[in-house]
N, C-alpha and C positions, 0 to 999 in steps of 0.2 A: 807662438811656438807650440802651447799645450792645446790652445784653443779650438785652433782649426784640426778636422781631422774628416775622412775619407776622403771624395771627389773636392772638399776644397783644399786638400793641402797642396802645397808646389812644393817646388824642390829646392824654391829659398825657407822654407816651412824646417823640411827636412834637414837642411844642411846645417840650420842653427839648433837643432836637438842633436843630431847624431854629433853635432862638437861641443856642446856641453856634457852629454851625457858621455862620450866618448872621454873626453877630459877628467871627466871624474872617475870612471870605471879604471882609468890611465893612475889617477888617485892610489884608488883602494886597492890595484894588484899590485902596488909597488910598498905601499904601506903593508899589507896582509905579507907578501912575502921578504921584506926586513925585519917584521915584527915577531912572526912563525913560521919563517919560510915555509910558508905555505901559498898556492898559487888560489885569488878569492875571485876571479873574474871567471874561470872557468870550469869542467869539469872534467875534460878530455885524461890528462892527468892522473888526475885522482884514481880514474875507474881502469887507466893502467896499473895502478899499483893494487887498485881490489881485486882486479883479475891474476894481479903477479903473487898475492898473499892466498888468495883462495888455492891456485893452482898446488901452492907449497903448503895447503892445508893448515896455514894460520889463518885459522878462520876469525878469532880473534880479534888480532891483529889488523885485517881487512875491515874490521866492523867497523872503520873512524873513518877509511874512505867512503865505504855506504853510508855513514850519513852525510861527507861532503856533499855528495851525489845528492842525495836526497833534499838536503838543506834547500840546494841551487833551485830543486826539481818542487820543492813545496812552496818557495819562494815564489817563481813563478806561477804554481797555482794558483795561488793565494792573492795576486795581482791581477790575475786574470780574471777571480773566481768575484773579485769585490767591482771590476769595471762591467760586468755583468750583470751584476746584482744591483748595480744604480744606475746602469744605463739609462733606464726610463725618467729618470728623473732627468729632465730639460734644463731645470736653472744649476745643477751641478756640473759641473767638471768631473767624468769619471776618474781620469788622472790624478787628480788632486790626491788622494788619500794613499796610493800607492806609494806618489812619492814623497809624503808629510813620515810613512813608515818609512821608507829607505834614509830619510834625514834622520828619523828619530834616534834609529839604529845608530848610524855615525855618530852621533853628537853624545850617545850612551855610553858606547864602546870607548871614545876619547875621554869621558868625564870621569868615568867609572879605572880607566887606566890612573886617572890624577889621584884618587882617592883610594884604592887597594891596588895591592900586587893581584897581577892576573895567575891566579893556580891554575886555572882552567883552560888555554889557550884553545885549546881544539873548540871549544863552546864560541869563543870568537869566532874563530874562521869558520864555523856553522853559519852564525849571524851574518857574517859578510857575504857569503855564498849566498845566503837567503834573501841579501838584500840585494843583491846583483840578477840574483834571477828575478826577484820583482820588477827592477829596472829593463832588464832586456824583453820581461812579457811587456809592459804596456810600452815601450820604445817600438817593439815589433807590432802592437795592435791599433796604436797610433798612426803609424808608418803605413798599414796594409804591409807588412812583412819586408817593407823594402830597407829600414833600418833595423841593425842590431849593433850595438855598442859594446859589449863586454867580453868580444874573444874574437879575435883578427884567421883565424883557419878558415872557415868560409870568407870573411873577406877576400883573402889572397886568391884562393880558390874564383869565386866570380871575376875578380878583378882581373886575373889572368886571361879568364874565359874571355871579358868584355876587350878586354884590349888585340886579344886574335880577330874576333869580329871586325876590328878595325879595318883591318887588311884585304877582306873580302865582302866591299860596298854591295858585290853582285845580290848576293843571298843574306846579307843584312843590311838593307836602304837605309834602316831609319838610324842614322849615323848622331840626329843631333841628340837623341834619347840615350843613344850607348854613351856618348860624352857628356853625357849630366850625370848619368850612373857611375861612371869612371870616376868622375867631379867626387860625386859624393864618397867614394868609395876611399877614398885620397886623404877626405877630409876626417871621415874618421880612424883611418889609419892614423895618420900625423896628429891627433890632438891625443890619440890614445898613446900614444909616443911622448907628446909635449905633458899631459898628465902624468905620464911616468915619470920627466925629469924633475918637473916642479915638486912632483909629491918624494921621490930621495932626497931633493936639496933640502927639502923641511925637514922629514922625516932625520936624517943624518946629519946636513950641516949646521942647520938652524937646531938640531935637537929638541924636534918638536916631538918625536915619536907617534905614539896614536890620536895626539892631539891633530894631526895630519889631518885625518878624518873629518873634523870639523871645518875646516878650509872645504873639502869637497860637499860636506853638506851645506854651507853657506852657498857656496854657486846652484846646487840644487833650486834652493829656494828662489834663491834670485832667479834663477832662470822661468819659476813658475809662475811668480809674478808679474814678469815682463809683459807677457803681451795686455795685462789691467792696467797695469803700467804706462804703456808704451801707445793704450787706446784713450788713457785720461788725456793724455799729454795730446794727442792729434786734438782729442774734443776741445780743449782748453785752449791752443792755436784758431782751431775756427771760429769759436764766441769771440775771441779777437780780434779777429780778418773782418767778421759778421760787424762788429761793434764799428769798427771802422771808418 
């Protein structure tokens, strides 16, 4: 899932990332916004209301949407800036680190809710921003651009686009690639949906509140594991067959 990345990933690669990662980011915007209603998966938003505070010369006031903004925006740097920086390193997983920090974050913010009252809400939903943008850089750098997990407007957007092509084989032949794209597009719409509900029923009926969080950073993990995982177990099967 983390493993393979440019000319070897497929789109069974993809479609098992964008619905983990989709599931979790489905997580944390449901949690973030019962917790502070505040929305932590994306930016669009925010930078409505910096531009509606600015215009009314609460400059002030707008200064919490620019660091949402910023959060998202260093987040991603910062994901991007470290899968670069170890890229050359062969026996690492550039991956790995980004997402050991997007767990860290969760599992801080849930632990740290157990043990003090939160005075500082805005400083969370920085963190969660932060760690949403490091998710959606290496989801995007992993991908080649073709997943992003943490905010459904361009999805809709392509997906509209891809499903018109549908209609007109003449001038878009390559029909089985628009129906993979579509596939994927689907999937993380709907897990980012299915993240959302499992993360309010914790959140509110289980009364888990930010302990929410934890739940999605445990699938994180799990999910980065998987393919060490999932390559012992094949190897473990063959000295088997091989013993035989």
């Amino acid at each position: 899932m983390f493993r393979h990345q440019g000319k070897s990933r497929t789109l069974k690669h993809n479609l098992r990332i964008a619905s983990v990662l989709s599931f979790v980011a489905g997580i944390v915007n449901v949690t973030g916004f019962l917790a502070f209603k505040q929305l932590a998966t994306n930016v669009t938003g925010h930078f409505a209301l910096f531009i509606t505070d600015v215009a009314d010369f609460k400059f002030w006031k707008g200064t919490i949407y620019f660091l949402y903004i910023f959060s998202f925006l260093f987040g991603s740097f910062s994901s991007s800036f470290l899968i670069e920086k170890f890229r050359a390193n062969r026996k690492l997983n550039v991956f790995v680190l980004p997402t050991l920090i997007e767990c860290f974050i969760l599992m801080s913010i849930a632990l740290i809710s157990n043990v003090v009252d939160i005075d500082y809400p805005n400083l969370i939903v920085c963190l969660l921003l932060f760690a949403m943008g490091m998710q959606n850089s290496f989801v995007t750098k992993i991908s080649n651009a073709i997943v992003r997990t943490t905010h459904l407007t361009g999805l809709f957007t392509d997906l509209g686009i891809e499903l018109s092509q549908l209609f007109f084989p003449e001038t878009h032949p390559h029909r089985e690639k628009i129906k993979a794209t579509i596939k994927l597009r689907i999937f993380i719409i709907c897990f980012f949906f299915l993240g959302g509900i499992i993360g309010g029923y914790l959140y509110s009926r289980l009364d888990l509140k930010l302990n929410t969080l934890i739940f999605g950073a445990i699938i994180l993990l799990l999910s980065l594991f998987y393919d060490d995982l999932r390559y012992k177990v094949i190897r473990a099967r063959r000295k088997f067959k091989h013993r035989k």
